[in-house]
Structures are given as structure tokens and as C-alpha cells.
C-alpha positions as CSV (number, residue, x, y, z in Angstrom):
1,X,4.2,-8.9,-27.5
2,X,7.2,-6.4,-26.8
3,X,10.2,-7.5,-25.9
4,X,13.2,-5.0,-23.7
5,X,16.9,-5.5,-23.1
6,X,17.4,-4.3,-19.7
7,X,20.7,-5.0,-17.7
8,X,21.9,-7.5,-20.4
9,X,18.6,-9.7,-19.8
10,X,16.0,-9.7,-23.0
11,X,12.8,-8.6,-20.7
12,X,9.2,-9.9,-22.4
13,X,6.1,-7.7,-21.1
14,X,2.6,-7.0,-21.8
15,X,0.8,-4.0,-21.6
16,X,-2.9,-3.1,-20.5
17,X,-4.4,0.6,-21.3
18,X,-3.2,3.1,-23.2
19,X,-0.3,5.4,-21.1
20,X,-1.7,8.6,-20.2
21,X,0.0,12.4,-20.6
22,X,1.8,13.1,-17.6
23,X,0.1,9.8,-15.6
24,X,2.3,7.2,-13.5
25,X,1.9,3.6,-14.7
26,X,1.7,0.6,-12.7
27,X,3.9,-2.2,-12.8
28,X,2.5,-5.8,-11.6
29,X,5.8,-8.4,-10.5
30,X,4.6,-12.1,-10.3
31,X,5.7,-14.3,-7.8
32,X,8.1,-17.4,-7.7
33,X,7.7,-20.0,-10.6
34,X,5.1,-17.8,-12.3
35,X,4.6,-15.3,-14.8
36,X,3.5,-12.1,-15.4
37,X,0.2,-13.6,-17.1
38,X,-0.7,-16.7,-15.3
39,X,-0.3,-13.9,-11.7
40,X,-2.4,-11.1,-13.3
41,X,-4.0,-11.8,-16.0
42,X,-7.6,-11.1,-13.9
43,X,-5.9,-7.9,-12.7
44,X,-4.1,-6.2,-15.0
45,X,-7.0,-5.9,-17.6
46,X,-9.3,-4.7,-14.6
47,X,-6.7,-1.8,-13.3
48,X,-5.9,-0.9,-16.9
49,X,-10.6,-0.4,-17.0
50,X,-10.3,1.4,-14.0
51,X,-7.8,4.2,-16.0
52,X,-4.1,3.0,-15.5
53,X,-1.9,2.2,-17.8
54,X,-0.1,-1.2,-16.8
55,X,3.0,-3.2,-17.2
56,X,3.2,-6.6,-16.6
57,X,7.2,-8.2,-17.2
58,X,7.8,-12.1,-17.2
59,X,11.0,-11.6,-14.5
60,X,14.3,-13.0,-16.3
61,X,14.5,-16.1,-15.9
62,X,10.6,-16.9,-16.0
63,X,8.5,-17.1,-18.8
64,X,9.7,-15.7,-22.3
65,X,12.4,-13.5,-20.3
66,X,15.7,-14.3,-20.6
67,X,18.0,-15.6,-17.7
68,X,21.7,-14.3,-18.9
69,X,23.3,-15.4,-15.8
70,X,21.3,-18.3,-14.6
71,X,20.5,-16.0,-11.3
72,X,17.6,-15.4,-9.1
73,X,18.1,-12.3,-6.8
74,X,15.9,-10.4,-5.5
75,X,18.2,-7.3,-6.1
76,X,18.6,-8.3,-9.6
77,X,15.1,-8.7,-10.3
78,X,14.5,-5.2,-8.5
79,X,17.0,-3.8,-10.8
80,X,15.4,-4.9,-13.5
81,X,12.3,-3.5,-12.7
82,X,14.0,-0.1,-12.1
83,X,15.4,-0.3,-15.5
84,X,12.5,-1.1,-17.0
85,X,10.2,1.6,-15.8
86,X,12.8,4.0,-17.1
87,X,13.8,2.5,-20.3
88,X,10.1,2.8,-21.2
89,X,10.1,6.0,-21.0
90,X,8.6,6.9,-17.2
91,X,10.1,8.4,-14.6
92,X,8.2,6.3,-11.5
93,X,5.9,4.3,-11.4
94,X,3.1,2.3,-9.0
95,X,4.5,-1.2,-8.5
96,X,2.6,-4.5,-6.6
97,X,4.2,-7.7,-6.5
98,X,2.7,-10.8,-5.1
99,X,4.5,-13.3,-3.2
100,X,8.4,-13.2,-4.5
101,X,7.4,-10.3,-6.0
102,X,6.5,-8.8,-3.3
103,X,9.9,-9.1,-2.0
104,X,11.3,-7.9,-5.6
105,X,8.9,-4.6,-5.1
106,X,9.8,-4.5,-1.4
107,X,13.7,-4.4,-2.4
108,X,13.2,-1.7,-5.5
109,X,11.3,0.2,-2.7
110,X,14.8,0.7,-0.8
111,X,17.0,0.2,-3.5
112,X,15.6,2.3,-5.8
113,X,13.0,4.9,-4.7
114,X,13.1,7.2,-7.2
115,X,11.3,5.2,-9.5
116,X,8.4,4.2,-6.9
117,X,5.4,6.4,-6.7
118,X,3.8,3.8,-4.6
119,X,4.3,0.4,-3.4
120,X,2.0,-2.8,-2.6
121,X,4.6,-5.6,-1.4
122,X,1.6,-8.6,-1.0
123,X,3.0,-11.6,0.8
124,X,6.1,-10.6,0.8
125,X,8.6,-10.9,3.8
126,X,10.9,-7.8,5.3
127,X,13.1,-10.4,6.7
128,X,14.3,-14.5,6.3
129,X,12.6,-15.9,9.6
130,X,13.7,-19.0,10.9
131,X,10.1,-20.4,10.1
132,X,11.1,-20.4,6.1
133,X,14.0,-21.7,6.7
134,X,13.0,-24.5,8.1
135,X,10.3,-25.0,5.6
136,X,10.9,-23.9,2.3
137,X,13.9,-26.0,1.1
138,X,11.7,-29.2,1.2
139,X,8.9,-27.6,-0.2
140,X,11.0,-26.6,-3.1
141,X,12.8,-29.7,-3.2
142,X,12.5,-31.0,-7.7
143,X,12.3,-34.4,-6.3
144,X,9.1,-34.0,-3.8
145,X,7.5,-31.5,-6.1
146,X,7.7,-34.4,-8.6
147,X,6.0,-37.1,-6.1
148,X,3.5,-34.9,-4.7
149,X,2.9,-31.7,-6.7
150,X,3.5,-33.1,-10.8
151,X,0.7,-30.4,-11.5
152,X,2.7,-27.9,-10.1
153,X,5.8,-29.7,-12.2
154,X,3.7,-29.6,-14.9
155,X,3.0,-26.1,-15.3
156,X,6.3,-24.8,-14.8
157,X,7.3,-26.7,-17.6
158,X,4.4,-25.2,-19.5
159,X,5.2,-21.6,-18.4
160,X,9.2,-21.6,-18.9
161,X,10.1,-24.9,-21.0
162,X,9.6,-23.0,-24.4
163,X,12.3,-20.8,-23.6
164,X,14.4,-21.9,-21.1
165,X,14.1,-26.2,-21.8
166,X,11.4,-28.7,-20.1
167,X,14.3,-29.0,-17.5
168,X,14.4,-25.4,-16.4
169,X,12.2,-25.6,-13.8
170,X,14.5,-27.6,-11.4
171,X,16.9,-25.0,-11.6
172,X,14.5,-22.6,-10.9
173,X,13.2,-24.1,-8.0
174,X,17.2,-24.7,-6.5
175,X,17.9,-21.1,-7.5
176,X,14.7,-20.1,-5.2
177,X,14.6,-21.4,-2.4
178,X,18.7,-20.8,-2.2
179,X,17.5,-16.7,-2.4
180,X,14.0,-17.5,-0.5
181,X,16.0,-18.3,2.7
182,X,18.8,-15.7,2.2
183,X,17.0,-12.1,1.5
184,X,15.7,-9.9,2.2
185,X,16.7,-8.9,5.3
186,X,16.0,-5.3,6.3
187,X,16.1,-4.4,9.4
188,X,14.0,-2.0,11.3
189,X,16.1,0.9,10.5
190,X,16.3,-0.2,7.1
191,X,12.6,-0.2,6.6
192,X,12.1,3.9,8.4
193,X,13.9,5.3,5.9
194,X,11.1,4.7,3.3
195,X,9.1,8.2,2.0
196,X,7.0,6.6,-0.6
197,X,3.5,5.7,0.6
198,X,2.9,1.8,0.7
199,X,0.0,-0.6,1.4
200,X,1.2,-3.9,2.6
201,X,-1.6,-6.8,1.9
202,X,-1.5,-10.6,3.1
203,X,-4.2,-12.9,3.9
204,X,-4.7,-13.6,8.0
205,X,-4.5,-17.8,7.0
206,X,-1.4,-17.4,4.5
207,X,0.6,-20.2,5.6
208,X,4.2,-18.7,4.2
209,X,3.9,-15.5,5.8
210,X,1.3,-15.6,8.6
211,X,3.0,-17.2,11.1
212,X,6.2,-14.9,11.2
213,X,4.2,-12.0,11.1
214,X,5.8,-10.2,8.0
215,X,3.4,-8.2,6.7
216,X,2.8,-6.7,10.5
217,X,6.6,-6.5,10.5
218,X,6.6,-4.3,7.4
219,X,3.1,-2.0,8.6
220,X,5.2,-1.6,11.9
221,X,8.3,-0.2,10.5
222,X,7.6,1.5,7.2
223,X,5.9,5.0,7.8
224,X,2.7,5.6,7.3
225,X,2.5,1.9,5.7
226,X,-1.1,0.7,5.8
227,X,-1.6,-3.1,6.3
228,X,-4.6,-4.9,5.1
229,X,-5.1,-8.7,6.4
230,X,-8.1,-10.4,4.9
231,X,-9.8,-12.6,7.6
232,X,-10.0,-16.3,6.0
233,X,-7.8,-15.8,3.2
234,X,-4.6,-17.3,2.3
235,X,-1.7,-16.4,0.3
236,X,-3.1,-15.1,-3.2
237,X,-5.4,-12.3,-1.9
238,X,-5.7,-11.0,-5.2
239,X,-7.2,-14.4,-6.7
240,X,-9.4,-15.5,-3.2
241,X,-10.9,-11.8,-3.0
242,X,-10.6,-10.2,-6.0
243,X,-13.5,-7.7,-5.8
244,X,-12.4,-6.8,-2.2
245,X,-8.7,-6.8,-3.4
246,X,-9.6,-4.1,-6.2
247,X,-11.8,-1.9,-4.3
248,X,-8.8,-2.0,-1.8
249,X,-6.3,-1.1,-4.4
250,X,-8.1,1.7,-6.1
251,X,-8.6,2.9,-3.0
252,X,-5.4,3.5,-1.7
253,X,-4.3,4.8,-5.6
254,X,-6.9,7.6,-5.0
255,X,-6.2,8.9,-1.4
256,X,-2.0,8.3,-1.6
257,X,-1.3,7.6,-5.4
């Protein structure tokens, strides 16, 4: 269970497959409220089977990671990825992210290209649309997740109360949704400047990012970005089709990795 200090935050990560002479790793992000485990722990053992070495990080402020600055950025967290790749030792590396951490993977994409080999932002937005503004802060809201989601309550606590205290997760949720409807925002022009080859994934019914179109947003303006939208599936692509989801990923490894 390794532990690494990376821009003043004490980073907790697990590893899957031995690293490989000369061979670029692959670095899973979770998404909002999670962890690295309870996102991939189905996926990382698989990829690290199919030959990659992989790193999964709790982001600060989630899980065992520590949360210095009682932040949530997007721009942090990519930063901390960055760091992280190098500070083990690689000089890029493969990086998905799911959800949030699409957006986190999406951001260390522009913000930090020299350490992406690839990139697989997977519900992950380009842009704030109108749409999650006007939905997310309720969804997020401690008080209704407490009336209608307590399971949801329940595991936060469960996933960040040992570190952080069995109140953390309200924070968490305020510090969210406050970045949720904020960044990123990259524009067109922003986006065509990327050089790295990416794959951007999001189910055809996921109700977050479906109906502003930001996965076709990104595939439009990224070049050479692939776009894969799963007929039927909803936001955890990786979970709803997870043999599909592989073969996908391996895939695009072995024609653009």
C-alpha cells in the first residue's frame, strides 16, 4: 500500500503488474466521490493481465489521500497526476479517467502533455453547459443526498471517513459541484492544439453528459480523437460493458498506444 508526497499532498496508490523496461504505464483517475479501488478495481487487475503495468491514485482529498488545502480543482488534481507519473520514475504515461476524472485526464491532456502518451477522457465534459448547471447543484446538495440517496451518504463515509472524518463527505460534495459547474471550459481552439492520440468513451443514455453532447464535443475538436458511444448504456461504461469496454481499450492501446 504505497504512499507519495506530490505537490504537498500525501498521494495513496495501488499498483497492478509488474512495470516493464522501457514500457509506458497506465494511470486509472476515478470519478467524483470515489476512489481509485471502488472505480477500477474490475479494470485495473484485467489491463495489468493483458501486459500493462498500472497505477491507480485515491485523488487528494478522496480515499486515503490527503486533502492539504481542502481543494477540489480539476487543475489541481491534473497536477497531481503529472507529478505523480514522474515522481515514480516514468516519463508519460497512458491515463483514463472516468467521470470527474475524465475531466482531471482531459485537463493533464492540455495542461500537461508531455507526460500523456495517450488519453481516454470517459464521461467527461470539454465544457460547463448550461444543462449541469442547472442540475448538478441539487443533485449534490448533503441535505437531499441524505433524504433520498443515504446509500450513496453511506458509502462516502465508508470510502473517506477513516481519513478525512464521517463528516467529510459534505464538504466534498460543496467542494464538487462548486468546480463541476465552473471547469473545464476549453474552447474549440483550446481542444486542436492537442498531438497526443485520444479515445473519448460515453454511453449514448448517460444522463450527465448525453444531453450536451460532450463527448461529441470533444471527438469534434480534438484531432484524430476517436469517439465511442455504447447504444443503451449509461454513465459507467466501464462497469455496464466491461468486456466490450476492454476489447475497446486494448484496441486502441495497440493501433495508437
Amino acid at each position: 500500500m504505497p504512499w507519495m508526497t506530490v505537490n504537498d499532498a500525501r498521494l495513496y496508490y495501488e499498483t497492478f503488474g509488474m512495470p516493464l523496461p522501457h514500457a509506458v504505464p497506465l494511470v486509472l483517475i476515478h470519478g467524483s466521490t470515489g476512489t481509485g479501488r471502488s472505480d477500477w478495481d474490475v479494470m485495473a487487475p484485467r489491463l495489468a493481465r493483458a501486459g500493462y503495468h498500472v497505477i491507480v491514485p485515491d485523488c487528494r482529498g478522496h480515499g486515503q489521500s490527503a486533502n492539504p488545502n481542502r481543494s477540489y480543482r480539476f487543475r489541481e488534481l491534473a497536477a497531481d497526476t503529472a507529478a505523480l507519473v514522474r515522481a515514480l520514475g516514468f516519463e508519460r504515461a497512458h491515463l483514463i479517467g472516468h467521470s470527474n476524472g475524465g475531466n482531471v485526464v482531459l485537463v493533464a491532456l492540455l495542461e500537461h502533455p508531455e507526460v500523456v502518451a495517450t488519453c481516454i477522457p470517459q464521461a467527461a465534459n470539454g465544457y460547463v453547459s448550461q444543462d449541469l448547471i442547472d442540475k448538478e447543484p441539487a443533485l449534490f446538495d448533503p441535505d437531499r443526498v441524505t433524504r433520498d440517496a443515504p446509500q450513496w451518504r453511506d458509502d462516502m463515509q465508508a470510502l473517506h471517513g477513516p481519513t478525512h472524518g464521517p463528516d467529510y463527505w459534505r464538504d466534498l460534495l460543496r467542494l464538487t459541484v462548486a468546480e463541476i459547474i465552473a471547469e473545464p471550459n476549453y474552447t474549440p481552439a483550446d481542444l486542436g492544439r492537442v498531438r497526443r492520440p485520444v479515445l473519448v468513451i460515453q454511453g449514448a443514455n448517460d444522463r450527465v453528459n448525453a444531453p450536451g453532447r460532450h463527448a461529441q464535443y470533444l471527438a469534434e475538436n480534438i484531432p484524430g480523437a476517436e469517439l465511442w458511444l455504447p447504444a443503451g448504456v449509461a454513465h459507467t461504461v466501464h462497469r455496464e460493458q466491461p468486456e466490450e469496454w476492454l476489447t475497446r481499450v486494448l484496441d486502441f492501446y495497440q493501433r495508437r498506444g
